[in-house]
C-alpha positions in Angstrom: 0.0 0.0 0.0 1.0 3.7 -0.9 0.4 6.6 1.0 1.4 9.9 -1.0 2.5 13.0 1.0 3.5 15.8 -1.3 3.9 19.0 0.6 4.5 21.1 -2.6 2.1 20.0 -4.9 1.1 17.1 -7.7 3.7 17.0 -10.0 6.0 14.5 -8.3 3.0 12.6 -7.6 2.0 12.2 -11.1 5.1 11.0 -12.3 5.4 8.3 -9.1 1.5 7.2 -10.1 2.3 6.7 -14.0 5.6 5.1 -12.8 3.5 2.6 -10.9 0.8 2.3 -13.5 1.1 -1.8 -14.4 1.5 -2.5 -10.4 -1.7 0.1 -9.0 -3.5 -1.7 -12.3 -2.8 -5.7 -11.2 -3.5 -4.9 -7.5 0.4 -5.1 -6.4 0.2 -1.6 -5.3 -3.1 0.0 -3.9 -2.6 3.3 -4.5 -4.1 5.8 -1.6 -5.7 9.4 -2.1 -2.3 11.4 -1.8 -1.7 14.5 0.6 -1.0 17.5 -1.3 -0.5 21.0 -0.9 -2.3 22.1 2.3 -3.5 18.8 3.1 -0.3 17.2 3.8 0.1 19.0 7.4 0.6 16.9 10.6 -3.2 16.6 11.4 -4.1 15.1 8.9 -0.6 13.0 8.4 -1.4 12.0 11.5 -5.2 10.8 10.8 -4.0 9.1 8.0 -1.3 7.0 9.6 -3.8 5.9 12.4 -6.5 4.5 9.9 -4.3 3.0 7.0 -0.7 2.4 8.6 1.7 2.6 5.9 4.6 0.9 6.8 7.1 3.5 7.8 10.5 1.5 8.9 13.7 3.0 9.9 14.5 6.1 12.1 17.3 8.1 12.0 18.5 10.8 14.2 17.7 12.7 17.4 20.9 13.8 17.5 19.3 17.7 17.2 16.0 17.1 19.0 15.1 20.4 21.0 12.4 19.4 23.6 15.1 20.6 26.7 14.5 17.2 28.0 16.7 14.8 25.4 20.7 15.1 24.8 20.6 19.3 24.4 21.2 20.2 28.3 24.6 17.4 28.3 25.5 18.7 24.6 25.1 22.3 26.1 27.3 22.1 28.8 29.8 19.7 26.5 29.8 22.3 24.2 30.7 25.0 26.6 33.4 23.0 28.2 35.1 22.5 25.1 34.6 26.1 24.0 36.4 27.6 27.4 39.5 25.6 26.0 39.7 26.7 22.7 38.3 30.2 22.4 41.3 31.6 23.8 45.4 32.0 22.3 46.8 30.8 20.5 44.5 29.9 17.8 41.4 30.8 19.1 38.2 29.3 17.8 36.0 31.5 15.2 32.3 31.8 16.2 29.6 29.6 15.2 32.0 26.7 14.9 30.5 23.0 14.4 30.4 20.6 17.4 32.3 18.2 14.8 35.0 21.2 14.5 35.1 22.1 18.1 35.5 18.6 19.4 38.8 18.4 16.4 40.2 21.9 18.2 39.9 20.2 21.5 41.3 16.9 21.0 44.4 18.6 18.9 45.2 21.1 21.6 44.1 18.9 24.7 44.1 15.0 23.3 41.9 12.4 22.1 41.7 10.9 25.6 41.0 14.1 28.0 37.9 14.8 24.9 36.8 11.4 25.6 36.9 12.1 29.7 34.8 15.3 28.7 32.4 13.4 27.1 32.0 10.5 29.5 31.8 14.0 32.7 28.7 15.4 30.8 27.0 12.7 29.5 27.3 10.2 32.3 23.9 11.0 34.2 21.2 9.1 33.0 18.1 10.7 32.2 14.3 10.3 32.5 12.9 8.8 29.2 11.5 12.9 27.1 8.4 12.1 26.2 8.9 12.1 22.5 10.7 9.1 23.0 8.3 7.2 24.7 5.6 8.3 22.3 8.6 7.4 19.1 9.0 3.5 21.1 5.2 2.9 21.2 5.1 3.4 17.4 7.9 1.7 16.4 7.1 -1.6 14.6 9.8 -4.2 13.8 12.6 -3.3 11.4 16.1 -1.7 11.1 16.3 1.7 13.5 19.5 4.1 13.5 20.0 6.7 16.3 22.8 9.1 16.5 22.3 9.0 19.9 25.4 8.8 22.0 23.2 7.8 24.8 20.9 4.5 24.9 17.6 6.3 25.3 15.7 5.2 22.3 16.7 1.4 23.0 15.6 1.7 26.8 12.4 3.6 25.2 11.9 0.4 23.6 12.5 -2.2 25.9 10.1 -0.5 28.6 7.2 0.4 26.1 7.8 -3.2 24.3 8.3 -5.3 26.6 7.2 -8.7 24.3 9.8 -7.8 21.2 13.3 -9.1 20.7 15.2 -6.1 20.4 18.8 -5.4 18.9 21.2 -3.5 19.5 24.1 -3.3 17.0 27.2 -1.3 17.4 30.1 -1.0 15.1 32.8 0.2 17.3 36.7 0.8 15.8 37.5 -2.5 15.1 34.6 -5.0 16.4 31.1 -4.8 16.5 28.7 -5.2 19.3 25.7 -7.0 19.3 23.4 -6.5 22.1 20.5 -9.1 23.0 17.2 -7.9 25.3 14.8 -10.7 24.8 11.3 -10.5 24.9 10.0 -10.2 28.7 13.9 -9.9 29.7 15.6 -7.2 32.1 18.5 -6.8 30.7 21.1 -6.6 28.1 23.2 -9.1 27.0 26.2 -9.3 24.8 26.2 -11.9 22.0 29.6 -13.7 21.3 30.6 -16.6 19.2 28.6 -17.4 16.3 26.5 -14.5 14.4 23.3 -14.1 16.0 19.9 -14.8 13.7 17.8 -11.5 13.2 14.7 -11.0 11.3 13.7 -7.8 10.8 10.4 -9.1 9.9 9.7 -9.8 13.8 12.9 -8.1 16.1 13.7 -4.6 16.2 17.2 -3.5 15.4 18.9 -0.4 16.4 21.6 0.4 14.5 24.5 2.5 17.2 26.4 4.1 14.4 27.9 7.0 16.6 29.0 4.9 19.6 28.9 6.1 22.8 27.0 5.1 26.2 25.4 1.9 25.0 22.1 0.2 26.8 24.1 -2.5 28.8 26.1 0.3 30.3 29.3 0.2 29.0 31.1 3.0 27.2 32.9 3.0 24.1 34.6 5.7 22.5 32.5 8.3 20.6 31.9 10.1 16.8 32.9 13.5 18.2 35.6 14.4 15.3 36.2 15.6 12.5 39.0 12.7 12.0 36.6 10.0 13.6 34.1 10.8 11.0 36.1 10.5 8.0 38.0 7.6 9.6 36.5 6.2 12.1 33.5 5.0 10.5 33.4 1.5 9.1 32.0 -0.1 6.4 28.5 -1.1 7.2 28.6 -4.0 4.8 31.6 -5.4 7.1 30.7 -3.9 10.4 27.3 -5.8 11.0 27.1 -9.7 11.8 27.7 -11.7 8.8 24.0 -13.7 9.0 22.2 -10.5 9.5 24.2 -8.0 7.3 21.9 -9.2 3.7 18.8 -9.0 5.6 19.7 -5.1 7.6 21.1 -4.2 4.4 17.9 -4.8 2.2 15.8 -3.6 4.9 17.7 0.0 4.6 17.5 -0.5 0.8 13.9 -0.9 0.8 11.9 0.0 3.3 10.6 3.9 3.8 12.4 6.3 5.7 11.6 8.0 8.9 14.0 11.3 9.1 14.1 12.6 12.5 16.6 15.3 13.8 18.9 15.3 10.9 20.2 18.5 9.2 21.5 18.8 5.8 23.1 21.6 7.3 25.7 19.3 8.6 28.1 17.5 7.1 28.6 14.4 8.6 24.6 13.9 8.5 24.7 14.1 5.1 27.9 11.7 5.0 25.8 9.1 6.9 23.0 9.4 4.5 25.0 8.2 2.0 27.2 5.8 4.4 23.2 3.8 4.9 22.2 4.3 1.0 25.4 4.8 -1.1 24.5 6.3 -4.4 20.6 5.5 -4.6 17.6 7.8 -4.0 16.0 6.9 -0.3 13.2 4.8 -0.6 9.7 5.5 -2.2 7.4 7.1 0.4 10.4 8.4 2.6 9.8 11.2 4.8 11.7 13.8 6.6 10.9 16.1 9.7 12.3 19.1 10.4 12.1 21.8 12.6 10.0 24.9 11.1 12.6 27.6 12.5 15.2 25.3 10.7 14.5 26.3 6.8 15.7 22.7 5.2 12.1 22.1 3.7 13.0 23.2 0.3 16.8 21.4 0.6 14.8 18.4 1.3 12.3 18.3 -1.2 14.8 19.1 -4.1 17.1 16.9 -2.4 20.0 17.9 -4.4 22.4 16.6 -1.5 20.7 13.7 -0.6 21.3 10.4 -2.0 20.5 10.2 -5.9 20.1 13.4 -5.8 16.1 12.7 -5.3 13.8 14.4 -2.7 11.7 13.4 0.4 8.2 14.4 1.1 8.6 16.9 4.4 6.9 17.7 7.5 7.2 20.7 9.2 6.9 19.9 13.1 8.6 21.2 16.4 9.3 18.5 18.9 6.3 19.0 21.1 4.1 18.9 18.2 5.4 15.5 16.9 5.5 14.1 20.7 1.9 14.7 20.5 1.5 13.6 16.7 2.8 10.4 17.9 1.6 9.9 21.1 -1.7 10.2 20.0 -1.3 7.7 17.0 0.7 5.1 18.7 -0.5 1.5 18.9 2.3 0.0 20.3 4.2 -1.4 17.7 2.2 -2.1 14.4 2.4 -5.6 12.5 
C-alpha cells in the first residue's frame, strides 16, 4: 500500500502514479488518495497514519532534537566546556563553529583521551525517558532503527514500552562490533559472542548505534565526536554488521521507507551518513523527513540535491512538542 505526501504540490506525484501504473493496475500496489498541498500537514498525516498504517520503517536521528528534555542540556554544557578551551590563544576558535569542529580543536590542543573524559563528565547522568521518545518507542514496529544518539535512550524507550519484542542493538565500534540481546519479557542486556546471531527484521527490532557512545548494557565506548573519527573512524556497514544478518539489515535499509528525524542537511557528517546507509541511490519511495519549522531545510529536502541520488523526500514541518503529541496520540504500540 501507498500513501502519497506531497507537501509542494502534484507534479511529483503524477510521475510516481504513472511510474507505478502496471502494479496500481494488477493490484500489487493499492494506490491511496495522496496529501498534497495544504493537506499534507501533521493533522491530517497523523489521521491518516492511524487508519491505513503505511509501513514506515527505519528512524534516523535525534541527535538535534530540542524538547530541553533529550541530549541538548549534556550537549550544552559539553559544548561549553570544550569552548572555554579553545576560544582563547593561540588559535582561538571562530564563532559559530561545528560541534564536529570544536571537538577536532579540543582533542588537537588537549588530546583524544582528555575529549573522551569530557564526554563521559557530561554525558554520564542518565536521564528520565523525554516524552517524544516514549511516544517514538510505542510506534515503532519491527525493522532496522538508526540513532545518532550517544546515549541509549531510544533502545531503553523500547524495551520499557515493548516489553514482548526481541530487540537489537548493533554497534560497530573501531575494530569490532557489538551485538546487544534484550529478549522479549527480559531485564536486561546481553552481549552476543561466538557465532553471528539470527535476526529477522520481519519480527525483532534492530537499532543500529552508528555513533557509539553510552550503550544500553552500560558500558562505554569511544564516541563520533571528530572531525577525523568521521572521516575515519567510520566502518564499512557492509563489514561492520554480523555476517548472517548483514543481507537482511542491508535490504531492509535499501527498501523499506524512511523516517528522518533530527537530521540536518546543514551538517556534514549527517549528510555523510545518508550516504554511508544508501550509497548512491535515492532513499526509498514514500520516505519522509521532519524538520524543525525555525530550521528552513524544507525546500533542501524536497529538491534533495544533496541527498542520495540526488532525489527528494516528502517533508513535514513539526517542532518536537508537536510531533510528541503527533505520535503519542497515534501510537499502537508497535504495528504488524
Amino acid at each position: 500500500m501507498g500513501l502519497p505526501v506531497a507537501p509542494s504540490g502534484g507534479a511529483t506525484l503524477a510521475r510516481l502514479e504513472g511510474a507505478l501504473g502496471e502494479r496500481i493496475a494488477s493490484g500489487e500496489v493499492e494506490w491511496r488518495d495522496p496529501l498534497v498541498g495544504s493537506a499534507a500537514n501533521l493533522d491530517l498525516l497523523r489521521e491518516r497514519l492511524r487508519v491505513e498504517s503505511p509501513h514506515v520503517l527505519h528512524f534516523l536521528g535525534h541527535g538535534r532534537v530540542r524538547d530541553g528534555k533529550s541530549e541538548r542540556p549534556a550537549l550544552d554544557g559539553f559544548r561549553d566546556r570544550l569552548l572555554k578551551e579553545v576560544d582563547r590563544p593561540p588559535g582561538a576558535a571562530p564563532p559559530g563553529l561545528p560541534m564536529s569542529a570544536l571537538a577536532q580543536r579540543f582533542a588537537l590542543r588537549c588530546g583524544a583521551d582528555t575529549l573522551e573524559a569530557e564526554f563521559q563528565h557530561a554525558f554520564r547522568a542518565a536521564a528520565a525517558i523525554p516524552p517524544l521518545f516514549a511516544a517514538l518507542a510505542r510506534s515503532l514496529g519491527p525493522g532496522v532503527h538508526t540513532t545518532l544518539l550517544r546515549t541509549p535512550v531510544l533502545e531503553q524507550a523500547l524495551a520499557e514500552h515493548q516489553p514482548d519484542r526481541r530487540i537489537y542493538a548493533i554497534q560497530p565500534d573501531r575494530e569490532s562490533t557489538v551485538v546487544l540481546l534484550r529478549e522479549p519479557g527480559g531485564a536486561r542486556w546481553a552481549r552476543l559472542a561466538g557465532s553471528s546471531p539470527s535476526i529477522d527484521p520481519e519480527e525483532d527490532i534492530v537499532v543500529l548505534r552508528l555513533y557509539r557512545g553510552f550503550r544500553p548494557d552500560d558500558a562505554f565506548s569511544a564516541p563520533l565526536l571528530t572531525e577525523d573519527d568521521y572521516l575515519l573512524g567510520f566502518r564499512e556497514l557492509e563489514k561492520a554488521l554480523p555476517p548472517e544478518s548483514a543481507d537482511d539489515i542491508l535490504d531492509a535499509l535499501a527498501t523499506e521507507p524512511a523516517l528522518l528525524m533530527g537530521l540536518s542537511l546543514h551538517l556534514w557528517d549527517h549528510r555523510m551518513l545518508l550516504y554511508r546507509l544508501f550509497g548512491k541511490r535515492p532513499l526509498p519511495r514514500r520516505s519522509l523527513a521532519v524538520v524543525e519549522p525555525e530550521d528552513g531545510e524544507r525546500e533542501l529536502w524536497e529538491k534533495g540535491t544533496s541527498l542520495p541520488g540526488k532525489e527528494g523526500v516528502a517533508v513535514i514541518e513539526a517542532s518536537a512538542e508537536e510531533l510528541g503529541a503527533w505520535l503519542g496520540a497515534g501510537a499502537n504500540g508497535g504495528r504488524r
